[in-house]
N, C-alpha and C positions, 0 to 999 in steps of 0.2 A: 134701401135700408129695410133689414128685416125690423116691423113693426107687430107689437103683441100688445090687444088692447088695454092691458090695464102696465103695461109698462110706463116709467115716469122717465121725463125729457126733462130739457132746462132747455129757455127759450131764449137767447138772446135779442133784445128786442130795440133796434134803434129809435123808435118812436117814444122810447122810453129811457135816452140819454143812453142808452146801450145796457143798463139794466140786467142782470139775468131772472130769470122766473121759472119756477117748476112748472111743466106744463103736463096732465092729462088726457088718455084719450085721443091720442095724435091718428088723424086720418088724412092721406092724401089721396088723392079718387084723380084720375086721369078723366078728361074731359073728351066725350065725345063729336060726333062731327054737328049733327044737331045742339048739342049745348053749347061748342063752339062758335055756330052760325048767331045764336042766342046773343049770346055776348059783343058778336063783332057788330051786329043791331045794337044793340043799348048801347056801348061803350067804346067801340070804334076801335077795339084791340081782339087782339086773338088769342086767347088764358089758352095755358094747356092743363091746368090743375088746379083743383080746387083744396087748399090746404084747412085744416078745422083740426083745432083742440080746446078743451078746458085750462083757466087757468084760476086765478084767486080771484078776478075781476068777472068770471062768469063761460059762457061759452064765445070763442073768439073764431068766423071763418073768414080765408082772406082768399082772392082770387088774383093767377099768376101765373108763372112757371116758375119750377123747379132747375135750376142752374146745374147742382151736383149735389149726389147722393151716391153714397158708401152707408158700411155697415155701420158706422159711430154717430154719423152726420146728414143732414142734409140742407141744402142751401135752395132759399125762394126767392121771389122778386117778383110784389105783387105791383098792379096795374097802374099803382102811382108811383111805381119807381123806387120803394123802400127793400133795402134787401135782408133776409133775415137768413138766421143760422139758429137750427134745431137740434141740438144734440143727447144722445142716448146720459142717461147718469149709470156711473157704474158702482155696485155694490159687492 
């Protein structure tokens, strides 16, 4: 997904009953081979991205991979196994 930083998403959030939310500021950053080594120390998994946006509850970053992403969407699945979907608002 082409990402522009003050474009606004809607965050589909299952920790939040499936909820939608405007979400800010959306960065996903590919993890490298040292921050990967980082993580598979602390937490015993191998993240390949590190997901981070704003929402109305403050700044939110979650660690995981990214399943699929297109130009509308993109789908995560962070390290405890909850899966989220991001998608573009269109105006």
């Amino acid at each position: 997904m082409k990402i522009r930083p003050m474009e606004k998403f809607l965050w589909e959030a299952p920790i939040m009953g499936g909820n939608r939310r405007t979400v800010f500021h959306l960065r996903i950053v590919e993890l490298n081979k040292e921050e990967k080594k980082k993580y598979i120390d602390k937490f015993g998994v191998n993240p390949s991205h590190i997901i981070s946006f704003r929402d109305c509850d403050g700044h939110r970053t979650y660690l995981g991979w990214v399943i699929e992403e297109n130009d509308n969407y993109v789908r995560f699945k962070t390290i405890n196994g909850q899966l989220h979907r991001i998608e573009k608002i269109f105006r």
